[in-house]
C-alpha positions in Angstrom: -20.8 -28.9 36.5 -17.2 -27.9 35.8 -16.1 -27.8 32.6 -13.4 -30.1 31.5 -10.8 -28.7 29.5 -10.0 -31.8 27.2 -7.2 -30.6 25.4 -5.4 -28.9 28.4 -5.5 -32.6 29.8 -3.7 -34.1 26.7 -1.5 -31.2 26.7 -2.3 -29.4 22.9 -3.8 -26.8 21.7 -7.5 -26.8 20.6 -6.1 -26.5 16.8 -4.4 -29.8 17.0 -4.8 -32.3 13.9 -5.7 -35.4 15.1 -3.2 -37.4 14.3 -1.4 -35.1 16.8 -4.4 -36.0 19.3 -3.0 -39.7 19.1 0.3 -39.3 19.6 0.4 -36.9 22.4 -2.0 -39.5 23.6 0.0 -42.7 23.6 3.0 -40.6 24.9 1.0 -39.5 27.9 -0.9 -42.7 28.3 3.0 -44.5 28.6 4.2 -42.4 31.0 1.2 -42.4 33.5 0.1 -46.3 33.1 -0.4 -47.1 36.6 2.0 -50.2 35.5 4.7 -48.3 34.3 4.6 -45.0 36.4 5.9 -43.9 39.7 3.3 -41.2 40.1 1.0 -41.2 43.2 -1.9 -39.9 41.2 -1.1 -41.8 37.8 -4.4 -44.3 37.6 -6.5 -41.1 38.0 -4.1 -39.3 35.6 -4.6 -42.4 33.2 -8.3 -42.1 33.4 -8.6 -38.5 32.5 -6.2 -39.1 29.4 -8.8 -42.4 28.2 -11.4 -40.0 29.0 -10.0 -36.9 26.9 -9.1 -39.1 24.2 -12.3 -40.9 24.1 -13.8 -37.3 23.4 -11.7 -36.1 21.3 -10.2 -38.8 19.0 -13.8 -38.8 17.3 -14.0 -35.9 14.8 -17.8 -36.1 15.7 -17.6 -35.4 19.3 -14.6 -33.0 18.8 -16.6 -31.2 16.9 -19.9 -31.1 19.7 -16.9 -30.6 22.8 -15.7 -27.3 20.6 -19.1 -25.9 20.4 -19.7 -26.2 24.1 -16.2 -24.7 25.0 -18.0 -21.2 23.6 -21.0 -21.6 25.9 -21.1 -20.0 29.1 -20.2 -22.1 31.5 -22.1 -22.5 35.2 -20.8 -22.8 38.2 -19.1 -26.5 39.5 -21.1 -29.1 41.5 -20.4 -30.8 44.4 -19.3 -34.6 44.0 -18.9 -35.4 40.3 -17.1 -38.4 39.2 -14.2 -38.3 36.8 -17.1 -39.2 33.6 -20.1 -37.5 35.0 -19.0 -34.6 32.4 -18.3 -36.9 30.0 -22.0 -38.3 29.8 -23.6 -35.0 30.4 -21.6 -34.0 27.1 -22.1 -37.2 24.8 -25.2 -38.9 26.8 -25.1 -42.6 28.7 -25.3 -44.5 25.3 -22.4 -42.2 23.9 -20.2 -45.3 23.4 -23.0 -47.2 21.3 -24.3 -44.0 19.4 -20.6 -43.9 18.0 -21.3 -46.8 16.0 -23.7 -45.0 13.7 -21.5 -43.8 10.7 -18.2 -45.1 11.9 -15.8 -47.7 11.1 -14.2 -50.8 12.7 -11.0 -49.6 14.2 -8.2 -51.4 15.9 -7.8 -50.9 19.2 -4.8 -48.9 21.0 -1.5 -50.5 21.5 -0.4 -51.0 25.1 3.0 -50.1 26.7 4.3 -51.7 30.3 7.0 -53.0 31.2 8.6 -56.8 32.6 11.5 -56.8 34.7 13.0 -60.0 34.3 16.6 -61.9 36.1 19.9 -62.0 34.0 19.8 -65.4 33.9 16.5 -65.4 32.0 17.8 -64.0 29.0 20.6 -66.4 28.5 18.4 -69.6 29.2 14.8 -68.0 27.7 12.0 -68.2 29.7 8.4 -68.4 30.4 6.9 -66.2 33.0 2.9 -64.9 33.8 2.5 -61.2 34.3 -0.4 -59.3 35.6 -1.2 -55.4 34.2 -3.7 -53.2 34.8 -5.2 -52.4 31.2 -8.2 -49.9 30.5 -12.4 -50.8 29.4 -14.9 -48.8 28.8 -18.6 -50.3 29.5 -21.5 -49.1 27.3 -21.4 -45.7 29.3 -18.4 -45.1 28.7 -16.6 -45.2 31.8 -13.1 -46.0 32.1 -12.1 -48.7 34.9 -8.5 -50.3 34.9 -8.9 -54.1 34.9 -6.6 -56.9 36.0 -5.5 -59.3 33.1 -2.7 -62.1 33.5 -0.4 -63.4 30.5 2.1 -65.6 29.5 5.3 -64.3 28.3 8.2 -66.2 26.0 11.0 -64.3 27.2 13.7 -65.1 24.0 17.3 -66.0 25.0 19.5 -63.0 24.2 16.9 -60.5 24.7 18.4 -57.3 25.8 17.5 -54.2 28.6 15.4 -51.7 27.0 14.2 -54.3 24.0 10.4 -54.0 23.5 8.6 -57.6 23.8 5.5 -57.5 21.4 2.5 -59.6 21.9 0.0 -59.0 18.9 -3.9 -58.4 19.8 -3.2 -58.1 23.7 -3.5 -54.1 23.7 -6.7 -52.8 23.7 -10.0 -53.7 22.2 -10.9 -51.9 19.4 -14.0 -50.3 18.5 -16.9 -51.5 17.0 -15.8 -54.9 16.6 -12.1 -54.0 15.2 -9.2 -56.3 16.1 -7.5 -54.8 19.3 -4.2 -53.3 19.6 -0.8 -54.7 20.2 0.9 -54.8 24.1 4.6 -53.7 23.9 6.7 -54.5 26.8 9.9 -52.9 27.5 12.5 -55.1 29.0 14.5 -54.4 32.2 16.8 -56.6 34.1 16.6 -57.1 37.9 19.7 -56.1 39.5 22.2 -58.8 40.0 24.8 -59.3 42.8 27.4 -59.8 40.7 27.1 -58.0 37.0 26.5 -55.1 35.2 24.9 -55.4 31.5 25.8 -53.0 29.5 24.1 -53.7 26.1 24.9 -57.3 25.5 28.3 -56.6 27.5 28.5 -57.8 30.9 31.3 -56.0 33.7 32.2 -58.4 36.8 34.0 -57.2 39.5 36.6 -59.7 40.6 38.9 -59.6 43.1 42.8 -60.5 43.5 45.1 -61.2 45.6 48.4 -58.9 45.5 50.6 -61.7 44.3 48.3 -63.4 41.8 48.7 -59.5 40.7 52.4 -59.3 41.1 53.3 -62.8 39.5 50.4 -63.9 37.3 47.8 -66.2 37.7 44.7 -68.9 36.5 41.4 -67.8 38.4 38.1 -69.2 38.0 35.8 -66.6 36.8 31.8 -67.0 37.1 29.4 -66.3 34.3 26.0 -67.0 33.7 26.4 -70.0 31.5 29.1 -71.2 33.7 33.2 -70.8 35.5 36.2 -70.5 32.9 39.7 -70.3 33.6 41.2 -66.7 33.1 44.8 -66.2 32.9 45.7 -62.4 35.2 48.7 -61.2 33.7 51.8 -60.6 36.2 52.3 -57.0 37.0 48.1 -56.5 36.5 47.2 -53.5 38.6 43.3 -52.4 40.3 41.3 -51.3 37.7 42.4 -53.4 34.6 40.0 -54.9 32.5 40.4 -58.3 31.0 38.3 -59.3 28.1 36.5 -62.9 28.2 35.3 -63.1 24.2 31.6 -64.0 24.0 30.8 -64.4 27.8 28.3 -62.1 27.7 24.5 -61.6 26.2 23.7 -64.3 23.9 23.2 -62.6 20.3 24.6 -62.4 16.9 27.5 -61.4 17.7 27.1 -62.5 21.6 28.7 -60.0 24.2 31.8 -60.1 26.1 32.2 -60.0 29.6 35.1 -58.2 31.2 36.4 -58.8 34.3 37.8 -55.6 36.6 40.6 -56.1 38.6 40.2 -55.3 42.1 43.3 -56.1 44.4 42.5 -57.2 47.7 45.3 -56.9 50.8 45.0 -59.7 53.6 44.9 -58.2 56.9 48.5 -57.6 59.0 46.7 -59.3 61.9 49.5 -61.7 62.7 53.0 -61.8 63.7 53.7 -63.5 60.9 51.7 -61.4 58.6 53.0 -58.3 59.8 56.5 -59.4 59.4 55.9 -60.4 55.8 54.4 -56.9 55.5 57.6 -55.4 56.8 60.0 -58.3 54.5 58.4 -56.4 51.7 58.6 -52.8 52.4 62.6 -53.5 52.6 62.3 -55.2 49.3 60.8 -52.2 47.6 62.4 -49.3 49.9 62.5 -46.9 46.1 58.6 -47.9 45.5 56.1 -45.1 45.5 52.6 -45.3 43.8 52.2 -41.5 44.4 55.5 -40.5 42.5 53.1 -39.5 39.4 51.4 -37.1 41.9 54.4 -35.2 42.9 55.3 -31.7 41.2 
């Protein structure tokens, strides 16, 4: 049977303290959830990381693992399963003979993420989510079960804000509570806004003479349109501030409209001779002149 090299898996050193054992574990265990990760191979990653840890996090079985790495070791088999080395190391009851001498210990915490709409966070909302978490049965092999949850989603919550939902991680052992589930918020892209923080950044288009003379447009936000007041001589590009239009929060966010100057077609007689009216009204106007030596 081949030899599983434990620590390789977890990425340390066979000298690692164990408190380093746990962290490289929840690092690893975040980045290849088969929730979270974009990896073809991350539930069978996942399981050799529950599998390593479950080895090693006990000082016991750490300590039996490290005297087998300095046997000789045979040649591989044919067909083994991802825990056939696992039970040939510790024995089929290996999760019930860890009871003997140990304490009740809280479970891991869980990390996945919920990607929720725009809108939700300046309403709040309730939505059901389904993850794939980790058990162990009494032989200690890991399978990746289906579990569904409610969610509060809190009004004003922001992109990259970590949701926690006490005793939803993982059981813990020997009777211990179970761990906490952290989820890590993302926002659905919108058609219309970019959140930045609690800031929000709208595109919104003009028309060249609201931008030559000044004009009230209605502006959309989440929570509803407002009046906005383009100043005359407003060019592509600037950025007007609409104070508190953005994230819910305390402060809330702003929102900031860009400028965007859109040209009707010269499709028409008419339009084309209003074109040509104001090219002989400007003849001196050049937007390049800043570009010339």
């Amino acid at each position: 049977m081949e030899f599983k090299d434990y620590y390789a898996t977890l990425g340390l050193q066979s000298t690692t303290t164990q408190d380093e054992i746990k962290r490289a574990y929840r690092k690893l265990a975040r980045k290849y959830h088969p929730d979270v990760s974009k990896e073809t191979d991350a539930e069978a990653r996942f399981k050799d990381l529950a599998e390593a840890y479950e080895a090693l996090s006990d000082p016991q079985r750490r300590a039996a693992y490290d005297e087998a790495r300095l046997r000789p070791q045979r040649e591989p088999d044919e067909d083994i399963s991802h825990s056939d080395f696992f039970e040939s190391m510790f024995g089929r009851q290996a999760r019930g003979a860890r009871a003997q001498g140990r304490r009740r210990a809280t479970g891991e915490d869980h990390h996945a993420k919920i990607i929720i709409d725009l809108e939700d966070a300046f309403q709040g909302a309730r939505r059901t989510i389904s993850l794939r978490m980790p058990v162990a049965d009494a032989q200690g092999h890991y399978t990746l079960q289906n579990r569904q949850l409610e969610v509060n989603i809190p009004k004003g919550v922001r992109e990259g804000q970590h949701l926690r939902l006490a005793g939803q991680g993982q059981a813990g052992d020997l009777g211990g509570p179970a761990g906490d589930l952290y989820l890590e918020v993302a926002f659905r892209p919108h058609a219309h806004y970019r959140v930045d923080g609690r800031d929000l950044y709208l595109n919104l288009p003009i028309t060249p003479w609201e931008a030559a003379l000044g004009a009230a447009v209605t502006v959309p936000t989440p929570a509803g349109s407002v009046q906005l007041t383009v100043p005359a001589g407003s060019s592509s590009g600037r950025k007007l501030r609409l104070k508190g239009r953005g994230l819910p929060g305390d402060p809330p966010g702003n929102l900031y409209a860009v400028l965007g100057i859109t040209v009707p077609p010269a499709d028409t007689p008419a339009s084309t001779q209003a074109y040509e009216a104001l090219a002989r009204t400007f003849p001196n106007f050049n937007p390049r002149s800043a570009l010339e030596a």
